[in-house]
mmCIF file as Biopython writes it, N, C-alpha, C and O atoms, coordinates in Angstrom:
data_model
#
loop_
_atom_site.group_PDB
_atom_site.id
_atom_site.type_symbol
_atom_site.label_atom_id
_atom_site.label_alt_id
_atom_site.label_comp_id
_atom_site.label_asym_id
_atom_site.label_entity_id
_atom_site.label_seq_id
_atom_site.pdbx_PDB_ins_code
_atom_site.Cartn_x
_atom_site.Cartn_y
_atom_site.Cartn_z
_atom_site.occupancy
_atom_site.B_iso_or_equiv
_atom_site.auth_seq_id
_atom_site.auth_asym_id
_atom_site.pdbx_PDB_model_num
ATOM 1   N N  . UNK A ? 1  ? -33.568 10.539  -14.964 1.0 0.0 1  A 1 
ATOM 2   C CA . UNK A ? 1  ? -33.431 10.963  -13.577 1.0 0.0 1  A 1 
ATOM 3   C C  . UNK A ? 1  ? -32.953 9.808   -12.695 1.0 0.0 1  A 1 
ATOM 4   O O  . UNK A ? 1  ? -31.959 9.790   -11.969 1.0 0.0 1  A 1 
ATOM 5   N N  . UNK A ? 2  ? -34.048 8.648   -12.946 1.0 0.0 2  A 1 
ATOM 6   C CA . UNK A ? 2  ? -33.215 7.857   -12.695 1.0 0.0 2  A 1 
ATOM 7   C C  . UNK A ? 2  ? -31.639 6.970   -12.674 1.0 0.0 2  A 1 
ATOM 8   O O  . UNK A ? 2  ? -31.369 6.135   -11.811 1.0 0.0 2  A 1 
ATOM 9   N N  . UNK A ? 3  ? -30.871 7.293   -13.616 1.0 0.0 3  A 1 
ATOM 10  C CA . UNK A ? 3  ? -29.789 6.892   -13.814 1.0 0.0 3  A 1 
ATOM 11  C C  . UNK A ? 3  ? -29.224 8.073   -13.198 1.0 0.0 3  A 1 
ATOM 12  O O  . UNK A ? 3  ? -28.387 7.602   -12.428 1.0 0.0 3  A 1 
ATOM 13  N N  . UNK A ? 4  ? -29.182 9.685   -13.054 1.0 0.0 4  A 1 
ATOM 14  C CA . UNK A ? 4  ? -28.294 10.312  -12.686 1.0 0.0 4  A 1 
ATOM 15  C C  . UNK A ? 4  ? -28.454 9.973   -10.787 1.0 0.0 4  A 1 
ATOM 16  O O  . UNK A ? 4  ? -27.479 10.189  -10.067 1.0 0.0 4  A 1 
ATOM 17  N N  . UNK A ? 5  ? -29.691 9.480   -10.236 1.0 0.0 5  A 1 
ATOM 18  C CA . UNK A ? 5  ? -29.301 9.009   -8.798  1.0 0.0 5  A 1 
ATOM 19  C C  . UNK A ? 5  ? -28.445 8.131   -8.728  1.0 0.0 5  A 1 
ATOM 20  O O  . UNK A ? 5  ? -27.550 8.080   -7.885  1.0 0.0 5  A 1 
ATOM 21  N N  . UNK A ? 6  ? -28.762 6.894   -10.139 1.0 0.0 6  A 1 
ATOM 22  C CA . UNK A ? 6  ? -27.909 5.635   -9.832  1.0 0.0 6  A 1 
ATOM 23  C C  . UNK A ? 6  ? -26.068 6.215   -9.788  1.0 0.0 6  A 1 
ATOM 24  O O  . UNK A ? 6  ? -25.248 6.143   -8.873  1.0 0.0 6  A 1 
ATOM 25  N N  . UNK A ? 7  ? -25.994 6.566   -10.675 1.0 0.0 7  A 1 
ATOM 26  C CA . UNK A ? 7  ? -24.525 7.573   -11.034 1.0 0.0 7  A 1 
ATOM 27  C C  . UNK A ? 7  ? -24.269 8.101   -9.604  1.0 0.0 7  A 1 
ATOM 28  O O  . UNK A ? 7  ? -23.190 7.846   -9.069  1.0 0.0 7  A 1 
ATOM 29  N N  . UNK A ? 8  ? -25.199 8.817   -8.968  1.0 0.0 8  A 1 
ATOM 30  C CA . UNK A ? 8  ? -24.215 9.785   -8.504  1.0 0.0 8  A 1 
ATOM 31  C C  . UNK A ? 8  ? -24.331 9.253   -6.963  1.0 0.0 8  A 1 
ATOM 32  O O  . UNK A ? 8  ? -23.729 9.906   -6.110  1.0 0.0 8  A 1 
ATOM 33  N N  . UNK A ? 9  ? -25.034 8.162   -6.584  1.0 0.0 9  A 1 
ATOM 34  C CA . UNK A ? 9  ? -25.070 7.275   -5.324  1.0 0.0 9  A 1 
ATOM 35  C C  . UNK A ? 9  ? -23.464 6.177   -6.137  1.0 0.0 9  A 1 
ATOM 36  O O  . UNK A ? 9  ? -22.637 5.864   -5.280  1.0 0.0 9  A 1 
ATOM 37  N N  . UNK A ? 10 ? -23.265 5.886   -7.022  1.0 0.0 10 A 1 
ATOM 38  C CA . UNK A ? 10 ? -21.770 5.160   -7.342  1.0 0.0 10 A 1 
ATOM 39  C C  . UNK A ? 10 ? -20.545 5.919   -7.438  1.0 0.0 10 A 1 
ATOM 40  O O  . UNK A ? 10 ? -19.387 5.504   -7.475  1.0 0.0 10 A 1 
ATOM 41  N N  . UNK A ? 11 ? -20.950 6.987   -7.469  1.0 0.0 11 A 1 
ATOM 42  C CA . UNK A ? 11 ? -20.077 7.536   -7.393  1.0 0.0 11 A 1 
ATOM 43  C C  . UNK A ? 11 ? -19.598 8.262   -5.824  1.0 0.0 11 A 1 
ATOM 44  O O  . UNK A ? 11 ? -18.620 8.994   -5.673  1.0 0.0 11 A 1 
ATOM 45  N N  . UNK A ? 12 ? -20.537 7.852   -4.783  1.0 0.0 12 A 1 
ATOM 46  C CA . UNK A ? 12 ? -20.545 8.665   -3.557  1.0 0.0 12 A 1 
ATOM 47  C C  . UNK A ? 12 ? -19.749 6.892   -2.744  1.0 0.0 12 A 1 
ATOM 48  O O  . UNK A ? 12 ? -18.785 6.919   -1.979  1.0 0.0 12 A 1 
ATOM 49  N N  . UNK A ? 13 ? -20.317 5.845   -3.093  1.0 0.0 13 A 1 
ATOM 50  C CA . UNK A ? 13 ? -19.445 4.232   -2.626  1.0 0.0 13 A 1 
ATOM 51  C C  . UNK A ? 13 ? -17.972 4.587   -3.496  1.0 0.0 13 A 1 
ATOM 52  O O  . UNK A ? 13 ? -17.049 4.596   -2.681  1.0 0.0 13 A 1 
ATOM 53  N N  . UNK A ? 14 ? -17.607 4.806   -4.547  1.0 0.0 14 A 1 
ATOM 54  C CA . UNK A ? 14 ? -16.347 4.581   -5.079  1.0 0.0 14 A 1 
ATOM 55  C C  . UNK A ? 14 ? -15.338 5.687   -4.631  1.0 0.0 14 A 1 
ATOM 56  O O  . UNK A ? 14 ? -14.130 5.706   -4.866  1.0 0.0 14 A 1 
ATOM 57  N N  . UNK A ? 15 ? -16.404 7.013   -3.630  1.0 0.0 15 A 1 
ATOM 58  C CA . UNK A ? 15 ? -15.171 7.726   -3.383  1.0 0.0 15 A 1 
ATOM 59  C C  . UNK A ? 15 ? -14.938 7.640   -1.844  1.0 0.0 15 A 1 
ATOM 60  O O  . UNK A ? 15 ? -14.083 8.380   -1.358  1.0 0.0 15 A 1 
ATOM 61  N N  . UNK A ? 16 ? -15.418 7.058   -1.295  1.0 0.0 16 A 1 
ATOM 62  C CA . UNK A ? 16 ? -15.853 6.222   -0.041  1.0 0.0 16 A 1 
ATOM 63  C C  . UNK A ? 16 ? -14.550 5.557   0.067   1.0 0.0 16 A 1 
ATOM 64  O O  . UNK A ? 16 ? -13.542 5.923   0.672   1.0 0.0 16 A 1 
ATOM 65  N N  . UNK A ? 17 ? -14.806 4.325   -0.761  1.0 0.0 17 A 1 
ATOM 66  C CA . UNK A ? 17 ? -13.880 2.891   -0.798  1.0 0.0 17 A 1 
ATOM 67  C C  . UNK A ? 17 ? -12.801 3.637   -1.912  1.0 0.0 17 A 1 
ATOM 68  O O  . UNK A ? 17 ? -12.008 2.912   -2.513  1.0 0.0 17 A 1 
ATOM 69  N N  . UNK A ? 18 ? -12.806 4.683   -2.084  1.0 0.0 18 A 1 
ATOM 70  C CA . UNK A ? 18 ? -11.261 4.905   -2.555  1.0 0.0 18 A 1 
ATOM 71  C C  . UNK A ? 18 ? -10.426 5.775   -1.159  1.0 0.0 18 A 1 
ATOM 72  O O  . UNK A ? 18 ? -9.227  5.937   -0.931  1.0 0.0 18 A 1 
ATOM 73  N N  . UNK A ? 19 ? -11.477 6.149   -0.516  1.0 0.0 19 A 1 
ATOM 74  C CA . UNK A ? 19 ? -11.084 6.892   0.513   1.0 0.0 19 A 1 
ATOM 75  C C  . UNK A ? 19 ? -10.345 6.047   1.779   1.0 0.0 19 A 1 
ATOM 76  O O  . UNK A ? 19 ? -9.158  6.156   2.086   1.0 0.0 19 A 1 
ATOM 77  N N  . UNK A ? 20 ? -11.287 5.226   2.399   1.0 0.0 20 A 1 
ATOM 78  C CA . UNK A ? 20 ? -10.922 4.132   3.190   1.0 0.0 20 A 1 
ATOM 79  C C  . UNK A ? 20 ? -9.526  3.346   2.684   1.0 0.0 20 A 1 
ATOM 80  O O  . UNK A ? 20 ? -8.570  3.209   3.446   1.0 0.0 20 A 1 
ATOM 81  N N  . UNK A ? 21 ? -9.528  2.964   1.623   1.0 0.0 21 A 1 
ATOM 82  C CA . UNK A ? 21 ? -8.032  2.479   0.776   1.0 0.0 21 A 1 
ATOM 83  C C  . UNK A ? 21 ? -6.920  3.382   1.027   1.0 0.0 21 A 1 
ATOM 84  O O  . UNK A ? 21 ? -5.923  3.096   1.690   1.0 0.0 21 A 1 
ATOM 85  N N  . UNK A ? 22 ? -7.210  4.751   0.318   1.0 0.0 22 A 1 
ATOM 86  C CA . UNK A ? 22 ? -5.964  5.314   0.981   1.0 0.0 22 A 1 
ATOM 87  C C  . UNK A ? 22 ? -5.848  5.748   2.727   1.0 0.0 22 A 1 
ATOM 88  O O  . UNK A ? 22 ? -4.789  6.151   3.208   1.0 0.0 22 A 1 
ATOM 89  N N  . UNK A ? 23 ? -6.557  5.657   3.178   1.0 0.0 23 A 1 
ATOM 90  C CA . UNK A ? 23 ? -6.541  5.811   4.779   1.0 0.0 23 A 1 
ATOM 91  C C  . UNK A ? 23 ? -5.620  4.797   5.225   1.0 0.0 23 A 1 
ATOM 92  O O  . UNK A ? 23 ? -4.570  5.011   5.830   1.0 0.0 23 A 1 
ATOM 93  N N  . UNK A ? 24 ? -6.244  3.293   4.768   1.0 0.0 24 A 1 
ATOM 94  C CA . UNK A ? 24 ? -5.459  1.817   5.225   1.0 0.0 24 A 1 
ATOM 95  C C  . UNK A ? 24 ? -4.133  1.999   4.778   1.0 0.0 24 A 1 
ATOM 96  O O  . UNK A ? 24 ? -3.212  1.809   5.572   1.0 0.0 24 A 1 
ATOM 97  N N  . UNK A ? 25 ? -3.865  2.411   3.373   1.0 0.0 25 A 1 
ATOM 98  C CA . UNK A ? 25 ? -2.444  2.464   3.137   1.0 0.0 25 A 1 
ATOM 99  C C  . UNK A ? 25 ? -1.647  3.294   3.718   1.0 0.0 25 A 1 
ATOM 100 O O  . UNK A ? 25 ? -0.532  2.891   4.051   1.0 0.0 25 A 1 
ATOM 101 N N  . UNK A ? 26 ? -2.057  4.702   3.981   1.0 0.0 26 A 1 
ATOM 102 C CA . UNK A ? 26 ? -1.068  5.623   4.695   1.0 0.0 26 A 1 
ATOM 103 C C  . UNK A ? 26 ? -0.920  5.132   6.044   1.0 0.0 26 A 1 
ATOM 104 O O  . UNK A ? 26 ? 0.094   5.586   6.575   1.0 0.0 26 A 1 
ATOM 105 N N  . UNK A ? 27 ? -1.704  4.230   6.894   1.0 0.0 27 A 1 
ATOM 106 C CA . UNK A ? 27 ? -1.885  4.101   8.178   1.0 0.0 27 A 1 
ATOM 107 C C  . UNK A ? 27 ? -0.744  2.431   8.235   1.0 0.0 27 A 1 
ATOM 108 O O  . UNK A ? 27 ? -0.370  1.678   9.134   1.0 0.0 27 A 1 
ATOM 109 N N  . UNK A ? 28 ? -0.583  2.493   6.971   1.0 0.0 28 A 1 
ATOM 110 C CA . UNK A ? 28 ? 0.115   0.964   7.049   1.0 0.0 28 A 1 
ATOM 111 C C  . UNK A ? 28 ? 1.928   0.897   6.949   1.0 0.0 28 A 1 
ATOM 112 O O  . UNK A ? 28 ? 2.901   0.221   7.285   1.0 0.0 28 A 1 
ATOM 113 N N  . UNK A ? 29 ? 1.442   2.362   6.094   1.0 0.0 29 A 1 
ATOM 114 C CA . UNK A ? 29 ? 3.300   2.762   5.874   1.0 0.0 29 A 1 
ATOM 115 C C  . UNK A ? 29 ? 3.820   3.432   7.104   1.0 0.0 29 A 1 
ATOM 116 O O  . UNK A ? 29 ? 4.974   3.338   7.522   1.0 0.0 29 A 1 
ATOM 117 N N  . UNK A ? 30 ? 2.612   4.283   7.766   1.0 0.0 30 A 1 
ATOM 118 C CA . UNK A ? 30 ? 3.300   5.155   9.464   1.0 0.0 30 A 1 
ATOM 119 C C  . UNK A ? 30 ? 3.034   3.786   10.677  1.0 0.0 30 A 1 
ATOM 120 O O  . UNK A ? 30 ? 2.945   4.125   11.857  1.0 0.0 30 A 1 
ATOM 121 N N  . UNK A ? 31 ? 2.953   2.751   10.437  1.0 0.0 31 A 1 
ATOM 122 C CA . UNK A ? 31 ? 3.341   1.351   11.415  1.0 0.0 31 A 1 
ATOM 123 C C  . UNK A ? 31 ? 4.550   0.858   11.110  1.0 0.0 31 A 1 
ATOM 124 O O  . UNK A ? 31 ? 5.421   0.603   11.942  1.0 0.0 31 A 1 
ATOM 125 N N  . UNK A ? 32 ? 4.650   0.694   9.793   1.0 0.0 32 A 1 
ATOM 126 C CA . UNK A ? 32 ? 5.807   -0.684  9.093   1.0 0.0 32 A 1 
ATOM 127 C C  . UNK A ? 32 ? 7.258   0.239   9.754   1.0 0.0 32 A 1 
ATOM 128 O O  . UNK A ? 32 ? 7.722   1.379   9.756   1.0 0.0 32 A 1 
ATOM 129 N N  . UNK A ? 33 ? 7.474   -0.778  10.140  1.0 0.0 33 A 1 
ATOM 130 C CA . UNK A ? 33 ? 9.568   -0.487  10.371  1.0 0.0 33 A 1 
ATOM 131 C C  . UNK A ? 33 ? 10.130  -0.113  9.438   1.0 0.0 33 A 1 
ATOM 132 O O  . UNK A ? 33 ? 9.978   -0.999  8.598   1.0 0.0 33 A 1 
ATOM 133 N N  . UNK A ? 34 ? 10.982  1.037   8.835   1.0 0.0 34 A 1 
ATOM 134 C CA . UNK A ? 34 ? 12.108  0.813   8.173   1.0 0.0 34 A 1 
ATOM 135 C C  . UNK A ? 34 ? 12.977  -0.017  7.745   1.0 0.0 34 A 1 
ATOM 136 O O  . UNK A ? 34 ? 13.939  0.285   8.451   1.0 0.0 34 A 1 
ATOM 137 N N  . UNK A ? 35 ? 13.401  -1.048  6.930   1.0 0.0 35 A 1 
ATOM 138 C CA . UNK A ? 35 ? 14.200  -2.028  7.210   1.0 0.0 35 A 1 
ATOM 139 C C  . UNK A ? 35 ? 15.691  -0.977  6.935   1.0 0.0 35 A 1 
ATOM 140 O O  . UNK A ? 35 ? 15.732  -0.001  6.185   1.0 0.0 35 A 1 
ATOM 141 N N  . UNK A ? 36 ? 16.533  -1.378  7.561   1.0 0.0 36 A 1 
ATOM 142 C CA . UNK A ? 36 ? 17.816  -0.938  7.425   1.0 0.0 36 A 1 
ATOM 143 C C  . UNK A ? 36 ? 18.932  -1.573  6.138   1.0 0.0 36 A 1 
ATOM 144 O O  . UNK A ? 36 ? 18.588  -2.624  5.597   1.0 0.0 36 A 1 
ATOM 145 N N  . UNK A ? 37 ? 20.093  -0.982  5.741   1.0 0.0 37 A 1 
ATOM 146 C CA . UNK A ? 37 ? 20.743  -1.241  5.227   1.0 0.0 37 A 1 
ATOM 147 C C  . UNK A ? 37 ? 21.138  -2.950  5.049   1.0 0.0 37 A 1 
ATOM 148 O O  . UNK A ? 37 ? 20.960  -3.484  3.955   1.0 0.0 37 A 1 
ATOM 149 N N  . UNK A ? 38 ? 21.836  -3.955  6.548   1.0 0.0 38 A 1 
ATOM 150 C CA . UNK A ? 38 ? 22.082  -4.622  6.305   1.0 0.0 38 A 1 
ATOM 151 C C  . UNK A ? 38 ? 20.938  -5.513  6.775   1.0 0.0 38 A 1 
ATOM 152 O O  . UNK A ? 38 ? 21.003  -6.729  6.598   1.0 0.0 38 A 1 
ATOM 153 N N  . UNK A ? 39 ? 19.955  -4.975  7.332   1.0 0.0 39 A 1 
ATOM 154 C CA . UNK A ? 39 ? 18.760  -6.215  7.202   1.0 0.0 39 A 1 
ATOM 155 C C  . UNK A ? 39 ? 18.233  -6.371  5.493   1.0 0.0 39 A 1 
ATOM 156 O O  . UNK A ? 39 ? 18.363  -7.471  4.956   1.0 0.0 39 A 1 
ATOM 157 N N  . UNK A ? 40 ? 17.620  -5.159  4.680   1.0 0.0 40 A 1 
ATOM 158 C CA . UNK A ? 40 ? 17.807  -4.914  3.332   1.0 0.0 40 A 1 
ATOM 159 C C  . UNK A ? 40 ? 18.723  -5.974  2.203   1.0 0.0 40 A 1 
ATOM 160 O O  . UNK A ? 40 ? 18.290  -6.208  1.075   1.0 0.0 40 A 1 
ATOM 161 N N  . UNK A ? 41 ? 19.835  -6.461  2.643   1.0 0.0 41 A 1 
ATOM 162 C CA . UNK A ? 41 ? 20.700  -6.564  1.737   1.0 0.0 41 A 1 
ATOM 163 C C  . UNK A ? 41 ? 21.194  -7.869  1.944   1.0 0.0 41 A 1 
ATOM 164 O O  . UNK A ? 41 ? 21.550  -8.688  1.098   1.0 0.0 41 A 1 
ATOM 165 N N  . UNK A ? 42 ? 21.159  -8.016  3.869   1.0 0.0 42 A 1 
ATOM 166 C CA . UNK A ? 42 ? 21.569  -9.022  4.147   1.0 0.0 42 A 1 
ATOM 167 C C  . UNK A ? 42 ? 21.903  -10.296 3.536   1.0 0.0 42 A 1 
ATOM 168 O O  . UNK A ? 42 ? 23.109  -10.527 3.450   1.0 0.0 42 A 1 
ATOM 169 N N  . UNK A ? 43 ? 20.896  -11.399 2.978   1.0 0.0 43 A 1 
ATOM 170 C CA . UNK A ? 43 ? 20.453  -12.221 2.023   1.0 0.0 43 A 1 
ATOM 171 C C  . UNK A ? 43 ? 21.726  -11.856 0.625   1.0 0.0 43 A 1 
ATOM 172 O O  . UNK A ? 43 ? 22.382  -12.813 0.213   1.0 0.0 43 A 1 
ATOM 173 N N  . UNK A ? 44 ? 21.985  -10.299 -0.058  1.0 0.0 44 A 1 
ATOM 174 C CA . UNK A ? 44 ? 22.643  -10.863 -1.097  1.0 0.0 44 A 1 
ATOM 175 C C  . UNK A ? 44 ? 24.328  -10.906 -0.358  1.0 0.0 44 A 1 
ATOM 176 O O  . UNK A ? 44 ? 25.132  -11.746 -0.763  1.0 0.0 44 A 1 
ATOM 177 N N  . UNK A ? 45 ? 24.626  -10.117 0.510   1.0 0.0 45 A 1 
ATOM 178 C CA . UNK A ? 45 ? 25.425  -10.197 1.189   1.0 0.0 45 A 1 
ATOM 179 C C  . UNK A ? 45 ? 26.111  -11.208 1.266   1.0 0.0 45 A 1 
ATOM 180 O O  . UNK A ? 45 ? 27.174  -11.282 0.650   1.0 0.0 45 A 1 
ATOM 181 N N  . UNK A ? 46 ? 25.438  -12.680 2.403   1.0 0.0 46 A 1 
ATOM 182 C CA . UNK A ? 46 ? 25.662  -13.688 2.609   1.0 0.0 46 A 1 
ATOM 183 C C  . UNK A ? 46 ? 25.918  -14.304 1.310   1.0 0.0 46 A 1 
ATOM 184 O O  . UNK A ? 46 ? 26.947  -14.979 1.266   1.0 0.0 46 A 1 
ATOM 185 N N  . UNK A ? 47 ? 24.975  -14.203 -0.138  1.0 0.0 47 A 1 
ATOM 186 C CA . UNK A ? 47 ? 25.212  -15.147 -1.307  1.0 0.0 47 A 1 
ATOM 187 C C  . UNK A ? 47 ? 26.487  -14.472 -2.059  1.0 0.0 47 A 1 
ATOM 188 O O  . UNK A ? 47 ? 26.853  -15.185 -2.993  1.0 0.0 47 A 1 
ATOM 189 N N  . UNK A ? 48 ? 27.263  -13.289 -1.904  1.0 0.0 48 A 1 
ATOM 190 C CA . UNK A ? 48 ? 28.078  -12.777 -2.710  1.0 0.0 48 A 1 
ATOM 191 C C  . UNK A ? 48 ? 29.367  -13.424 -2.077  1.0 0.0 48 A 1 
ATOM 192 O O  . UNK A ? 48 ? 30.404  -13.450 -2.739  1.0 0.0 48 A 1 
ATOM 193 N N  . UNK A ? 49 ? 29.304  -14.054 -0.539  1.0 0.0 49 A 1 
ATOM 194 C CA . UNK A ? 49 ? 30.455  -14.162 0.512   1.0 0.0 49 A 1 
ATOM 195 C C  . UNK A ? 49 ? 30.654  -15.355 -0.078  1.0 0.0 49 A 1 
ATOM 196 O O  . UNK A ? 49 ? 31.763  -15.560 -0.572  1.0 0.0 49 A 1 
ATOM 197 N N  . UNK A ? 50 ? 29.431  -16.582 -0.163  1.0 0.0 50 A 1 
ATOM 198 C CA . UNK A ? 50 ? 29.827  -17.531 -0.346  1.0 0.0 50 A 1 
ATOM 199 C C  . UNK A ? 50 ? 30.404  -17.937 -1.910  1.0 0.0 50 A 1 
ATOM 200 O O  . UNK A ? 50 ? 30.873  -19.048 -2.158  1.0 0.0 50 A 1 
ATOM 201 N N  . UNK A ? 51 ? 30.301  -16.971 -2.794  1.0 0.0 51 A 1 
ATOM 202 C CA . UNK A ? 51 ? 30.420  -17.470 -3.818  1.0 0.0 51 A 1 
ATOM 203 C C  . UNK A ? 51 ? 32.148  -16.994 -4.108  1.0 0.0 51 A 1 
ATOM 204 O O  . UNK A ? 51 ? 32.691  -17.134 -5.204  1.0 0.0 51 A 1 
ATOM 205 N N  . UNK A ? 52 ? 32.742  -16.493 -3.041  1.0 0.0 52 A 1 
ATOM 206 C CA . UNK A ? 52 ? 34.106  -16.124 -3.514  1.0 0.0 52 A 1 
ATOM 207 C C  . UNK A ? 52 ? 34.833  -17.215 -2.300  1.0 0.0 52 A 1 
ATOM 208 O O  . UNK A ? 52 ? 36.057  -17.325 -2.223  1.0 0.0 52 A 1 
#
């Protein structure tokens, strides 16, 4: 009896802190900017220019 409280109180924190995790992540991707095409690329851009 004892172990099925321990179980099922770990299992009530791991769906908690799996919960909060995906909250932070979805809340992190609807902030972040888009980067665009030539901000994206910029960097190989410049190294492809100089090498010709």
């Amino acid at each position: 009896m004892r172990r099925l409280v321990f179980a099922a109180a770990l299992l009530a924190v791991a769906t908690v802190g799996f919960h909060s995790f995906i909250s932070a992540s979805l809340a992190a991707a609807r902030e972040a900017k888009a980067a665009t095409f030539a901000e994206r690329f910029a960097p190989a851009v410049e190294l492809m220019a100089k090498q010709h």
